[in-house]
N, C-alpha and C positions, 0 to 999 in steps of 0.2 A: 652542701655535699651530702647526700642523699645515698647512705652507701650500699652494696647490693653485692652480692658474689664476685659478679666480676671485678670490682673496685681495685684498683694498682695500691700497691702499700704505698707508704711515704716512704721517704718524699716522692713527692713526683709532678712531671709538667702539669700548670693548672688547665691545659687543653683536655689531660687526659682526666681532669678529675670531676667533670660535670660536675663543676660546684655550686651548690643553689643555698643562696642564703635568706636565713626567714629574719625579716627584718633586722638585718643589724644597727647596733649605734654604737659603743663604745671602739674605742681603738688603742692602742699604741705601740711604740717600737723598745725593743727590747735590748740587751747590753750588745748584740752584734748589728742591730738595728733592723731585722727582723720584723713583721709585723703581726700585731695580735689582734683577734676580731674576735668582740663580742658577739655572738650569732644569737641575736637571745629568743629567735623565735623557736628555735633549733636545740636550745636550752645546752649550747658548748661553746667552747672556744676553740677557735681556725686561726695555725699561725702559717703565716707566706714568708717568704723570702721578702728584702729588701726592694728587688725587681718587680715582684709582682707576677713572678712567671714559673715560681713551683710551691705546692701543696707542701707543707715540712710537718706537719701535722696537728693531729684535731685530739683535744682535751677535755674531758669531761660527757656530760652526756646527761639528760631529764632525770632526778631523783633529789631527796635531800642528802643521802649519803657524804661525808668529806670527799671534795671532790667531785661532784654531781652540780646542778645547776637548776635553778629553774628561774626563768626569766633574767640572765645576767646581762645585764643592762650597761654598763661600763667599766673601765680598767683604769688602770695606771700602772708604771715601773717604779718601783724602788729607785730612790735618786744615788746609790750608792751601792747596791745589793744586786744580786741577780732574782730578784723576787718579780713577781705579778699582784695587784692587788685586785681584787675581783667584787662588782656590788653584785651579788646573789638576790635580785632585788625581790623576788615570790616569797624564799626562804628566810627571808627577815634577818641576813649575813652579809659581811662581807669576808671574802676567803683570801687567803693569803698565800701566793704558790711560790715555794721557794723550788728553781729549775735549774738545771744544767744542760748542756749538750751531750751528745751521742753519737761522734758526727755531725750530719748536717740535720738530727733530731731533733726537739728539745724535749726532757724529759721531769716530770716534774718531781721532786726527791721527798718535799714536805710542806707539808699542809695546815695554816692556824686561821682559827674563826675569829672574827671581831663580832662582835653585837653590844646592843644597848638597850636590853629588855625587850620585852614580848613584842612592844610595838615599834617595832622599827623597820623602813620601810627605806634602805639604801637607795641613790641613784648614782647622783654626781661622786667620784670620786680623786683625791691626787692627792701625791705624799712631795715630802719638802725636806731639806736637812737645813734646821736654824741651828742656830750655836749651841743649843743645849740639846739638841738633839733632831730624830726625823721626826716628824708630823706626819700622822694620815687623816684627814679631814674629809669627812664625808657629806655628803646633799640628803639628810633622812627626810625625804621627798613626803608623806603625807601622816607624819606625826601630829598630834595635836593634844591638849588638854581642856575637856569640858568643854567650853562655848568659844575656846580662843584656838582659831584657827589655822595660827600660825604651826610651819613646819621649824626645821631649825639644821645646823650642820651642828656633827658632831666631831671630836677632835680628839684623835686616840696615838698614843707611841707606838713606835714600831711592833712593840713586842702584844698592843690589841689592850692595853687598859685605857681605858677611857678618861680625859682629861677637863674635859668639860662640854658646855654645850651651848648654842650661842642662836637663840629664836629671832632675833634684831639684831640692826646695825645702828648702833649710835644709845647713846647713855637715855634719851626721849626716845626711844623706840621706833625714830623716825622714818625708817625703812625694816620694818620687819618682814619675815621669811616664809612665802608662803609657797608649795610644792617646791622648794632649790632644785633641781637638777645637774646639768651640767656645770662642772666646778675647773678652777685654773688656777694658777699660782707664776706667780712671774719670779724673778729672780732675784728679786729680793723680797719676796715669801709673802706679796702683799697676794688674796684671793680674790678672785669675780666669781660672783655666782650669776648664772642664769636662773632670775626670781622667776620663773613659768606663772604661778597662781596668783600673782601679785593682781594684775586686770579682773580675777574676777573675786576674788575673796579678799580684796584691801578695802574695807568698809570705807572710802572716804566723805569728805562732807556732801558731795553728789552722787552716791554708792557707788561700787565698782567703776572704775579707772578705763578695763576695757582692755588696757594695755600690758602688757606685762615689760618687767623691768631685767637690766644688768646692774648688778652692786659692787663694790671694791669697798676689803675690810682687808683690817688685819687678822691674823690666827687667833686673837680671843676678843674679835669681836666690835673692835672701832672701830668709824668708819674712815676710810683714806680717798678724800678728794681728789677728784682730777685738777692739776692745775688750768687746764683748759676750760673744766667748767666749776660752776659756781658749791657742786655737793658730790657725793660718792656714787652717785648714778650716770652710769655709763651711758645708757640707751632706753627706748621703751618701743616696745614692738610689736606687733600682734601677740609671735608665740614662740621668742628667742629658747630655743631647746637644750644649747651648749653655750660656750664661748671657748677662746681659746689665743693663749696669747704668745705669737708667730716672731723669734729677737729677742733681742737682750736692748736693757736701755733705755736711752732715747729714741732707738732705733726700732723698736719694738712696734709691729701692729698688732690690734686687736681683733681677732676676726670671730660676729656675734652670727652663727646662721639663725636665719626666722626659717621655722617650717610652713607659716602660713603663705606665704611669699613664694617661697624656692628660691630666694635671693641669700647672699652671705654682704654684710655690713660691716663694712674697715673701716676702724676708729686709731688716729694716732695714738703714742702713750700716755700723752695726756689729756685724751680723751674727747678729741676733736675729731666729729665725721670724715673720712678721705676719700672713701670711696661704694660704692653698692655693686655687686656685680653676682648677676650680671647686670648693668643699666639695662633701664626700658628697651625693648623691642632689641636691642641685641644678642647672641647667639653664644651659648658654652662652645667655643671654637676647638674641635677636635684634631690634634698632629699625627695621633699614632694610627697607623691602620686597625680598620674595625674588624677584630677577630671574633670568634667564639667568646663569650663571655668577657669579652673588654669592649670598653669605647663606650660611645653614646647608647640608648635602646633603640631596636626596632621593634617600635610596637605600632607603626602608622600613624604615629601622631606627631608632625611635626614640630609641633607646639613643646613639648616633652623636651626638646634640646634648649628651649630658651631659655631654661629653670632649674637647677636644682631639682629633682624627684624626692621631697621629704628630709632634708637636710635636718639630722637630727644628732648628728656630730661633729667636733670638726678636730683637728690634730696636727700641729707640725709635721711636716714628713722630714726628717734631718737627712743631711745626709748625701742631698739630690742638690748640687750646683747648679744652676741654669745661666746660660752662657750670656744671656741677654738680658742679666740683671745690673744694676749698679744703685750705689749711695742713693742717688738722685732721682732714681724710677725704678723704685724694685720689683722685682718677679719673684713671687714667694712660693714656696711648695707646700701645698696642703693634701692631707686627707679628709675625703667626707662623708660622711656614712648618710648614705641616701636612702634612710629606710624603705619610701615607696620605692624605690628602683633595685632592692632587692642586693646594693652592691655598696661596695668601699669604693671610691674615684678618688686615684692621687690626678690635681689639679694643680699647674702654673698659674698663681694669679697674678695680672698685670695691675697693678692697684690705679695708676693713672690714667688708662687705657678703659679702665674697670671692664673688663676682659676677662675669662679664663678658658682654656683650653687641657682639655682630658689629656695626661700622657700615659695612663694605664688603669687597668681597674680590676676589682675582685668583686663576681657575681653577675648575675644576670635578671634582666628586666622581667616586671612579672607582668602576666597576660591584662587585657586593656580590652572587650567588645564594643569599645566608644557607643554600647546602645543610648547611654543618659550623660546629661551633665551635672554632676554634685546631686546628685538622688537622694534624698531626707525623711518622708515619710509614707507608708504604705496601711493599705485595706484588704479585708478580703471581704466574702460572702461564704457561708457556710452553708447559705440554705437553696431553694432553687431558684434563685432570682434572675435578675439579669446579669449579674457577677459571676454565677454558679461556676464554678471551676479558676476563676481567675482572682487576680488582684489589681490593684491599684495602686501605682508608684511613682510618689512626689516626683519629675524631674525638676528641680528647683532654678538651674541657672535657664534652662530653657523655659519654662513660665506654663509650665504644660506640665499633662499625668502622662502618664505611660500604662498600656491595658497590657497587662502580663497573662497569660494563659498558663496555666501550673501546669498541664499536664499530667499525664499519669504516670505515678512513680512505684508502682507496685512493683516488690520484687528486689526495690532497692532496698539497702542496710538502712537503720536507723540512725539518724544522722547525715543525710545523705543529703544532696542536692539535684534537681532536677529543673530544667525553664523550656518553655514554650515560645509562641509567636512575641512580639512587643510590638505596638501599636501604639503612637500617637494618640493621646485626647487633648482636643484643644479646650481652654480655662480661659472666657472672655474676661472675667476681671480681674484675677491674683497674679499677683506681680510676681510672687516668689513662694509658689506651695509649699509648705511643710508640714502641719500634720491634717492627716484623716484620719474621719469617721465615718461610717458606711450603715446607715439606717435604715435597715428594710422592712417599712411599715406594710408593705403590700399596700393595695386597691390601689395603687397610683401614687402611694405615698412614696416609695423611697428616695432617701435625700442622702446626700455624700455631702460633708462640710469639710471644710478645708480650710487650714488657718495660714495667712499669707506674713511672711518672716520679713519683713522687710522694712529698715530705718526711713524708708521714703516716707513714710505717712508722718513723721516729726511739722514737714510741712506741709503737709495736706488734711488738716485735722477734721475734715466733710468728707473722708473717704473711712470705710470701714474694713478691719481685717481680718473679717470671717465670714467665709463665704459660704452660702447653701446653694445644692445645682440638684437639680431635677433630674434622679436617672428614669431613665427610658424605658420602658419593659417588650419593647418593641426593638429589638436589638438587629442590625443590617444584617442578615442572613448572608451576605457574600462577606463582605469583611471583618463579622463578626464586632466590632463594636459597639459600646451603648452610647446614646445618646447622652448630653448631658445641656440641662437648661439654665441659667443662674435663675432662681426665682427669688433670694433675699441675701442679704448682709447686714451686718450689727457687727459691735465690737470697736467704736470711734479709739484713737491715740488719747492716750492721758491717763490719770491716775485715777479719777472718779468712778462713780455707779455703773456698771455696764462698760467701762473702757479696760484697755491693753494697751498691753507696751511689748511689740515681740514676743508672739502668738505662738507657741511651740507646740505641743499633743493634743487632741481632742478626744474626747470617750461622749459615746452615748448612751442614756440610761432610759428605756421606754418607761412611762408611767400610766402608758393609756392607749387606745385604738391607735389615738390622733396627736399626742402629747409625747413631747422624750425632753429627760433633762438632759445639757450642755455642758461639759465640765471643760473648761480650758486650761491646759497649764501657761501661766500667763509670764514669762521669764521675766520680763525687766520690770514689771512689777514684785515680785517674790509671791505670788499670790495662786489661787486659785480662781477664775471666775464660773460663774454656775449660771446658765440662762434654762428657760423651760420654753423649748419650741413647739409650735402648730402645725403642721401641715397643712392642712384644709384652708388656714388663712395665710400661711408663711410668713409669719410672726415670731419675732424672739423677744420671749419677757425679761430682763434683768432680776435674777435674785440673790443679788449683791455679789461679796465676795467671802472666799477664807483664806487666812492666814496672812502674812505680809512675811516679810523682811525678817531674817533672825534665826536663831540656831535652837530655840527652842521648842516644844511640842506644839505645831503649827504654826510656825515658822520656816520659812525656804529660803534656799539661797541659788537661784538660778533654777527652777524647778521646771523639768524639762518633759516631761510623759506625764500623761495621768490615764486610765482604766478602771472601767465598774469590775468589781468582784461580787461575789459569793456573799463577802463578809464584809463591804462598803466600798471606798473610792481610796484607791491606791495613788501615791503619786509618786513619782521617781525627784528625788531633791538631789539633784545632781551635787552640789558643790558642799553639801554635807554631806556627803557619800553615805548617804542613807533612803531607804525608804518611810513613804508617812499612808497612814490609813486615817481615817474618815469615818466612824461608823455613824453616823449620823447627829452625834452631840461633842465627840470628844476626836480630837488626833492621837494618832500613837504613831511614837518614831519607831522603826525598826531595822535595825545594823549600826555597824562601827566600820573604819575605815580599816582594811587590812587587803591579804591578797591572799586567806584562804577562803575555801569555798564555803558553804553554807549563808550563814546573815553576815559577812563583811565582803562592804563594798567598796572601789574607787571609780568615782563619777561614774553610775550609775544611771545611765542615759535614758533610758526607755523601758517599758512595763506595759505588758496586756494581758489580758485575763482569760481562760479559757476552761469551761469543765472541771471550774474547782481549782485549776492551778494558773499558779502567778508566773509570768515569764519577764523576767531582765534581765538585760541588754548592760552587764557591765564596761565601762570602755577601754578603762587601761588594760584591762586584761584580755580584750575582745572576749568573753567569755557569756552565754548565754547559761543564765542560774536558773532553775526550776524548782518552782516550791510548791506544795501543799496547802491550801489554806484549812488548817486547823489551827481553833480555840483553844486546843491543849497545847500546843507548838509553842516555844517562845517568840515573844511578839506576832500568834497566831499562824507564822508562816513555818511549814517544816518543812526542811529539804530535799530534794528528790531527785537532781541530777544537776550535771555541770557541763556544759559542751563548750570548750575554749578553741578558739580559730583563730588565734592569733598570727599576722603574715602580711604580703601582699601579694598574696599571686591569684588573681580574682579568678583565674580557672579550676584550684584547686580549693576552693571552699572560702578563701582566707578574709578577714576584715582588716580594715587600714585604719577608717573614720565612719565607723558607722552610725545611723543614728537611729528612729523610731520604727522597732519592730512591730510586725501584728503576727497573731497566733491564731489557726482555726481549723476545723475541717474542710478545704475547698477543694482538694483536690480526690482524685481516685486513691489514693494511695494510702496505705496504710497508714495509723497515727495521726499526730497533730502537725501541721503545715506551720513553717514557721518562714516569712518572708522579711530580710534583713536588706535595705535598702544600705549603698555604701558608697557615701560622699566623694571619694578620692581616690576608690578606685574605678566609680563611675557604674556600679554595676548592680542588680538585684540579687542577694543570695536567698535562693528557695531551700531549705531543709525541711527534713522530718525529721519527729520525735515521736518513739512509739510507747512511750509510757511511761518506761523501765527507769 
């Protein structure tokens, strides 16, 4: 909700209120039953009516002030109180709205903060009335100490003292905590958490797991088995974001959404699969007519209705009988906070059927130019080569680059966005492009390397996953594209001299006419790999590797970008939400996990170098950081600006799942060209930055 002069007061029909929500994910219903939306792109809260068919009003608004928000990520009700409980999750709070009505307003009367020191980083939240009193237990989604990565919930009374703090499940620390997010509580006060970090930061005896998990504990912290299965883990999933559990009893399901999927996963009480839905190749079956801002999207993609769009919450809806439920095949009412789709969907799910059908919705679908599928990493040229003005954009599901023409964006504001033609290039050997590098040796040399992301080569250990292509300087004058030749690959599967495991950024570093070193960020290894390539022979020398596995100074744990600087070789180490420099004998970490600007980061995806400044690509926060490289700086790097896009609406600037940015002069337009290739929303975002 976007509001503007003419905007109607509250309440009012949600037809009349152009409601547009940036990424929502929390939810819940309030003592008249009422609904509350975390709008956290939007940095407020929107509550509806039960129906879903008037605006009653909007809370809060971008600031830290009492009462202000900044990235509120979920809710809960007071199990007994007319209160709100709010994770303020930027602001390192959670807030506590005690409301009343006004009519058919709600108005909020008083306002208390929970925290638990500097670092604390809310998501999941839900409160409980035990015999001694209420519980508010939280998801502090990326706390950590030193080299132990675990996160932990914290467990506070009502009135916001903090009671204790619980990093595992189980006395052997057998499921510990890492990013918790979405959190639940059943009825008899047992918790699930949605472990999110668990796949890729639970060091196991084959590292990382891959998967991430569902837990069930009690409030301080033991673990409560399912009687259906053999331990306190519910589920393991790509990238379970909530849970949430739908009944009382026996009678109880548990519904886990995966956002990698778009599927939602029903699990009996005691913790037996029931059902997936939607099942394969069947359809979100829509009853109500599609209005204005309800129902399924139109975005032309029919695919879009099979799935879930980002299910990154999910909520009882009480309240709502459905006439074609029974003991024996229930129909259960959910809400879903469909971040990519921009909306809240109250859902009938038919769990035996595994079926569900829209019966109304809050929010509207964000724009879609189907140009790419899952677009990962991009190039530019800056000088006049066969590139000049353009870039190059991983399409990754399609197996192919995409030739972006920047265009001339003179005139725009800084910050802005601008795209040109997109052209097809076809890639005769990469199964699955993800990062480039764009090396313009001139005389003939220039080479574009490209590292192919793909688990297929586990069995194919004679194919290599770095690819070099010959660009063309001879570019088709009618449709403007370059040619591109493969002339070599290196980079065999496996852990040895010269190999990789899931090939992610590449940086070039010229050291000669004819010579440029190779830096790979090598993810499943934890590593860096470094080759020093030829042109003239198209040859790649292995020389070796840096760093492995581990939380210490050159040490990575999923390390996903790497870039030549100024002042040596950056690498984005994604899962210790920091960056690492290189200066030629020694590593230096640089950041700490938080969600203010400057040196802390969360999963810090991407990094390129440009003129002296360092550009990454933070992801929880979509947020692109700009630094300085100065030796006086701490950790060399000093700050210089912050541009967050956080959203899904790909027309107006926004990122969903972005991954490996590049930085450069390519186009006409003033400042530095920043091109942000973006997974899931399928699209390339072109910005400028003019310095400032």
């Amino acid at each position: 909700m976007r509001s503007t002069a003419e905007s109607p007061a509250f309440p009012a029909p949600l037809a009349d209120c152009d409601l547009r929500l940036a990424s929502p994910v929390g939810v819940t219903q309030d003592c008249r039953g009422n609904v509350w939306v975390a709008d956290a792109g939007n940095s407020r809260l929107v509550v509806v009516d039960d129906a879903l068919q008037r605006v009653l009003g909007q809370i809060g608004g971008a600031g830290d002030a009492s009462g202000s928000f900044d990235l509120p990520l979920r809710l809960t009700h007071h199990p007994t109180e007319a209160a709100v409980f709010v994770a303020d999750t930027a602001n390192g709070r959670v807030q506590r709205l005690d409301y009343e009505y006004d009519g058919p307003a709600p108005l909020v009367t008083g306002n208390r903060v929970f925290a638990s020191g500097d670092d604390f980083h809310p998501n999941g939240v839900v409160a409980h009335e035990y015999w001694d009193g209420v519980r508010v237990v939280v998801a502090d989604e990326f706390y950590r100490e030193g080299d132990d990565l675990r996160g932990r919930l914290v467990v506070f009374d009502a009135e916001g003292t903090e009671l204790r703090s619980i990093r595992a499940i189980g006395e052997d620390d057998s499921h510990g905590l890492y990013w918790p997010q979405g959190i639940d509580v059943d009825d008899e006060g047992r918790l699930y958490v949605a472990n999110t970090g668990h796949g890729v930061l639970n060091d196991g005896p084959a590292g990382p797991s891959k998967l991430a998990t569902v837990v069930r504990c009690d409030r301080h912290g033991d673990p409560v088995p399912f009687a259906g299965r053999s331990d306190a883990v519910l589920a393991e999933l790509p990238m379970p974001r909530d849970v949430a559990v739908v009944g009382s009893g026996r009678a109880a399901q548990i519904f886990v959404p995966d956002a990698a999927t778009g599927r939602v996963h029903v699990y009996t009480s005691v913790g037996i699969e029931d059902a997936v839905v939607p099942e394969n190749h069947e359809d979100l079956r829509a009853r109500a007519a599609l209005e204005e801002g309800v129902g399924l999207p139109h975005d032309g993609d029919e695919r879009s209705q099979r799935r879930f769009r980002g299910p990154v919450g999910i909520r009882p809806f009480e309240g709502h009988s459905l006439p074609d439920s029974d003991a024996d095949d229930p129909t259960l009412a959910v809400l879903v906070s469909e971040g990519l789709a921009q909306r809240v969907g109250a859902y009938a799910v038919d769990i035996h059927w595994e079926t569900a059908r829209r019966f109304d919705a809050i929010g509207g679908a964000g724009g879609d130019p189907g140009r790419f599928s899952v677009p990962t990493g991009s190039t530019l040229d800056e000088g006049d080569g066969p590139l000049a003005g353009r870039a190059f954009v991983a399409d990754g599901a399609n197996g192919r680059l995409q030739q972006v023409d920047l265009g001339a964006t003179a005139g725009d504001d800084a910050g802005g966005r601008d795209g040109g033609a997109v052209a097809p290039v076809d890639l005769p050997a990469t199964r699955f492009p993800f990062g480039l590098a764009y090396w313009r040796a001139g005389a003939g040399g220039d080479r574009l390397f490209v590292t192919d992301y793909t688990a297929r080569y586990r069995e194919d250990d004679d194919s290599d996953q770095i690819h070099v292509y010959a660009v063309d300087d001879a570019s088709d004058a009618e449709g403007g594209c370059v040619d591109l030749s493969l002339v070599h690959s290196f980079g065999t599967w496996g852990l040895g001299d010269g190999e990789v495991k899931l090939p992610r950024g590449v940086a070039v570093e010229p050291v000669g006419a004819t010579r440029a070193r190779v830096f790979v960020a090598d993810s499943g290894n934890g590593r860096v790999g470094v080759w020093e390539y030829d042109w003239v022979s198209d040859e790649a020398e292995s020389l070796g590797d840096r760093g492995g596995f581990g939380h210490f100074e050159g040490g990575f744990w999923n390390p996903s970008d790497v870039a030549v600087g100024d002042r040596g070789v950056y690498v984005a180490d994604e899962n210790n939400n920091r960056l690492q420099r290189f200066d030629g004998e020694d590593w230096h970490a640089v950041g700490s996990p938080g969600y203010g600007s400057g040196h802390e980061f969360l999963l810090p995806i991407a990094v390129d170098a440009h003129d002296g400044h360092l550009f990454v690509l933070d992801l929880v926060t979509r947020a692109i950081e700009v630094f300085a490289e100065d030796a006086a700086a701490p950790g060399g790097l000093r700050p210089v600006d912050s541009i967050r896009a956080f959203g899904g609406e790909a027309g107006t600037g926004d990122l969903w799942l972005p991954y490996l940015l590049s930085a450069g002069d390519a186009s006409d337009a003033p400042g530095t060209d920043i091109v942000v290739p973006d997974s899931t929303l399928h699209v390339a975002q072109h910005y400028t930055w003019d310095g400032g």
